[in-house]
C-alpha positions in Angstrom: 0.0 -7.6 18.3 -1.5 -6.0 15.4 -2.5 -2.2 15.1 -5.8 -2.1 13.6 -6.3 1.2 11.1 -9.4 3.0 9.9 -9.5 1.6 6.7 -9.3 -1.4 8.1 -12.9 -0.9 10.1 -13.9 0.6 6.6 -13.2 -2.2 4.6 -14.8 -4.6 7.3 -17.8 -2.3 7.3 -18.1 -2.3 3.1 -18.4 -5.6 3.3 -21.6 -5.9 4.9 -20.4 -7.5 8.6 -22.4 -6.4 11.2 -19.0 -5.9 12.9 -16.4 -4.2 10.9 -12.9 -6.0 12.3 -12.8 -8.9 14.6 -10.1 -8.7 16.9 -7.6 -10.7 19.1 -6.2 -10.2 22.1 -2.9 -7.7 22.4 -4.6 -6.3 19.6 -4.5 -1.9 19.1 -6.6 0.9 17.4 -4.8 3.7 16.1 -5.9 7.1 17.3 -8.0 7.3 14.1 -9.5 4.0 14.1 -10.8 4.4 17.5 -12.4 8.2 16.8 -14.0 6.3 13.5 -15.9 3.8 15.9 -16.7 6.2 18.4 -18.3 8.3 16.4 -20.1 5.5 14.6 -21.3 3.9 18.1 -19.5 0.5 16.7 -17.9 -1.8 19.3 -15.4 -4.2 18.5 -15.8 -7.8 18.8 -13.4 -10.1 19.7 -12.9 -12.8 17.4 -14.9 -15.8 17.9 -18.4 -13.2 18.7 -17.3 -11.2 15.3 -17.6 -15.0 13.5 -20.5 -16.0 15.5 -22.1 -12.6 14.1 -21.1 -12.9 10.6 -22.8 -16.5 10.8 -26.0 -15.4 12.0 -26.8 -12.5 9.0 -30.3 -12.8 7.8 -31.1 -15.8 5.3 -29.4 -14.5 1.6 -27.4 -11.3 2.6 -24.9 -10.8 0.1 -21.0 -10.4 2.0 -19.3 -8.5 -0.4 -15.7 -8.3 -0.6 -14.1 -5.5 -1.1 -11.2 -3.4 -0.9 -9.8 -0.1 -0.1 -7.9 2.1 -2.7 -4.4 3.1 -2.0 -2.8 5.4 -4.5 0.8 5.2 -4.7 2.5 8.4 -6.3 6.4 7.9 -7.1 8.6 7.7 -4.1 11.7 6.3 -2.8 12.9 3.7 -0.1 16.5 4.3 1.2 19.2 2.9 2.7 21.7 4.2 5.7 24.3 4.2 3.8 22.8 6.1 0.8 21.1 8.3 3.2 24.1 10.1 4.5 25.5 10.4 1.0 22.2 12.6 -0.1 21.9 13.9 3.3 24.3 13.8 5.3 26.4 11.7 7.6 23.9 10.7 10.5 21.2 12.1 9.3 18.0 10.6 10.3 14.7 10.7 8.3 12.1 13.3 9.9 8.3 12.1 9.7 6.1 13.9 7.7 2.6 11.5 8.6 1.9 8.5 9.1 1.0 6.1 6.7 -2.3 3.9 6.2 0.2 0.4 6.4 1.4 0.3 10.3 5.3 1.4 11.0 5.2 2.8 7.6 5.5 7.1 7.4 5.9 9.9 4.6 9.8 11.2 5.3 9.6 15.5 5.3 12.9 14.6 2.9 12.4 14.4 -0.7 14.9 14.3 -3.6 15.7 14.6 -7.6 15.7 11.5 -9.7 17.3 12.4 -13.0 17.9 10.2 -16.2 19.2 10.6 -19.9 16.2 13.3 -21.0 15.1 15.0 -18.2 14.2 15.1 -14.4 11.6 15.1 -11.3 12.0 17.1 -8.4 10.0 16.5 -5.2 10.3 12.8 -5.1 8.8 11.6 -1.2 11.2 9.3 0.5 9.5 6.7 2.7 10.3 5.2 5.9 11.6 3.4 7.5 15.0 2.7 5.9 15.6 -0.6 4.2 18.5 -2.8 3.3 18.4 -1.7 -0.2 17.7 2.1 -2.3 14.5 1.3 -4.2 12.5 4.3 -6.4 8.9 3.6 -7.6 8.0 5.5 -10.6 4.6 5.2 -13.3 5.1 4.7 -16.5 4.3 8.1 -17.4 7.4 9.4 -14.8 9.8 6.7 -17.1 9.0 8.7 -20.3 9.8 11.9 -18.8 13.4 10.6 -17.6 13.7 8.7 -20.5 13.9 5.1 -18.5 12.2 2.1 -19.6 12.1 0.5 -15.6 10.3 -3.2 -15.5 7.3 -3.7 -13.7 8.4 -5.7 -10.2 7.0 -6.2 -6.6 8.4 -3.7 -3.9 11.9 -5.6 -3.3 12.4 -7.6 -6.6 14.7 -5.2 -8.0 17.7 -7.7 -9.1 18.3 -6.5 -13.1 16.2 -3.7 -12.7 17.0 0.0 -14.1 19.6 2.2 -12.9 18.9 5.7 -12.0 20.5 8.9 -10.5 19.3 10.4 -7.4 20.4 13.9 -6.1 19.7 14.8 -2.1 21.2 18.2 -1.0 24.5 16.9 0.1 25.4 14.7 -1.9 24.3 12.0 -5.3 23.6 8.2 -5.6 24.2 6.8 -9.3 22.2 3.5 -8.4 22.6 0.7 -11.1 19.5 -1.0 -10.2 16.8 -0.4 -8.2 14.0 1.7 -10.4 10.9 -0.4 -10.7 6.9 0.7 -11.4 5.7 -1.4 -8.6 3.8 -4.2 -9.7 -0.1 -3.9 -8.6 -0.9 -5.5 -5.2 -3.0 -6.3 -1.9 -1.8 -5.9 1.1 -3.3 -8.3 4.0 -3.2 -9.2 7.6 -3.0 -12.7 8.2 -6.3 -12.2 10.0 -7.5 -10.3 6.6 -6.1 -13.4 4.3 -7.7 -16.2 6.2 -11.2 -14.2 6.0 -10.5 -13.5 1.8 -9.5 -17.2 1.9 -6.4 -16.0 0.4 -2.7 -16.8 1.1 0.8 -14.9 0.2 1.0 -15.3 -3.5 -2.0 -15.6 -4.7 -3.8 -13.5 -7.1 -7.1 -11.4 -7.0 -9.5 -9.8 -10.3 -10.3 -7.1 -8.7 -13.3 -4.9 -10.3 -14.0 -0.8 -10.3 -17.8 0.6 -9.5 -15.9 4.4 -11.0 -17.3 6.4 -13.7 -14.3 4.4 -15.5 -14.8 0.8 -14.7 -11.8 -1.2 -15.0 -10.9 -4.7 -14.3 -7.9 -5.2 -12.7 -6.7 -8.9 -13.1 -3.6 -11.0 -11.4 -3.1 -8.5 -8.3 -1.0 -10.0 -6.5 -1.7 -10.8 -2.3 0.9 -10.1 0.2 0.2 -11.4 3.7 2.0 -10.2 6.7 1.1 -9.9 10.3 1.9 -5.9 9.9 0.0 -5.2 7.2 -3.3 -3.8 6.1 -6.0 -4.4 3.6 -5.1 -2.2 1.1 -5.2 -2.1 -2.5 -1.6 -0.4 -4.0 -1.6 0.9 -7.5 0.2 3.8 -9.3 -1.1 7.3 -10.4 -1.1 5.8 -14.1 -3.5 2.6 -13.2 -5.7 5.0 -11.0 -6.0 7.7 -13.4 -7.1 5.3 -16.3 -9.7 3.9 -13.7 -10.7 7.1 -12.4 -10.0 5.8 -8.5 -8.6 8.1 -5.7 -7.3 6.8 -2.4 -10.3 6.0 0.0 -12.3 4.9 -3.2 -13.3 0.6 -3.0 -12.7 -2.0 -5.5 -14.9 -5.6 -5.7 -13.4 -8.9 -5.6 -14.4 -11.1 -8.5 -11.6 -14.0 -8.9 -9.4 -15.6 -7.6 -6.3 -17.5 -8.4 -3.7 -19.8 -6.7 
């Protein structure tokens, strides 16, 4: 079963398809994505009749592809076991809201991340927990803390930086684990098959903002839980003048 989102049904809608999301069976709305069709007066189609739709547009409609923006300010993911030092033992993350990728929510806890010249307060942790501490930073946030972290996919953080995190009951020196996240797509496998995309492969993605910017080699990541969603940092957004919610056009592709 996959849960469908709203800017899921936007993204379908941007790119011209008379209907914005074909679905399967088992499949779900969120609450939001069902208000967004209601008060649209779109029905869903299932699968084969969304195809059979999309096949029948008017002789030399353009289908553009495009993708929604999702801005990524820095945050952490978290372990259990580093959990309980920062927090407490037991303690169990609180939801703050939910998040555009299913299953995924804004914690209500937030830390300090400190390095050799200086720190940041108010650092969002993520849920749900994971195997392994991780902290996403920009750039910008290195220089502050005086940290030079690599740029890496969510997850690749074997020889990465070290950095020390301080929760209100406790603090986790970590000796790896502080990336800036690597720019990326996010897809169902639903999503993937319609970009003619699969996991690994590369997009040049293109900006219609006052700032236009070409953003080449974004990497695709397919799973049956995600949703189309375009991740970059505050940095990469602020240099192409993009907020979340804004779209960007696919021009390339590479395998």
């Amino acid at each position: 079963m996959r849960l469908i989102t709203e800017a899921s049904l936007r993204a379908g809608l941007a790119r011209g398809l008379p209907n914005p999301y074909p679905i399967e069976s088992g499949d779900k709305l969120t609450p939001a994505a069902a208000d967004f069709l209601k008060a649209r007066g779109i029905p869903l189609l299932k699968q084969p009749d969304a195809v059979k739709a999309a096949a029948n547009l008017p002789e030399g409609t353009t289908v553009e592809r495009v993708i929604p923006v999702g801005v990524s300010g820095r945050h952490m993911h978290v372990s259990q076991q580093h959990l309980e030092v920062l927090f407490g033992t037991g303690y169990k993350l609180q939801v703050l809201r939910e998040l555009s990728q299913p299953k995924q929510f804004a914690a209500r806890e937030t830390v300090t991340i400190a390095g050799p010249k200086g720190a940041i307060t108010n650092v969002r942790i993520l849920g749900p927990l994971r195997a392994a501490t991780q902290v996403e930073i920009s750039r910008t946030d290195g220089h502050s803390l005086g940290l030079r972290p690599p740029v890496r996919l969510s997850g690749d953080i074997s020889g990465t930086s070290g950095v020390t995190i301080i929760g209100p009951s406790g603090v986790v020196v970590l000796q790896e684990g502080l990336i800036i996240a690597k720019r990326h797509v996010h897809m169902s496998k639903a999503e993937a098959a319609d970009y003619q995309v699969v996991q690994g492969d590369q997009l040049t993605l293109q900006t219609d903002s006052e700032r236009p910017v070409i953003f080449p080699d974004v990497v695709v990541r397919v799973d049956e839980r995600f949703a189309l969603e375009l991740h970059i940092d505050r940095d990469e957004a602020n240099a192409a003048g993009l907020e979340t919610g804004d779209r960007v056009r696919v021009i390339g592709t590479r395998r």
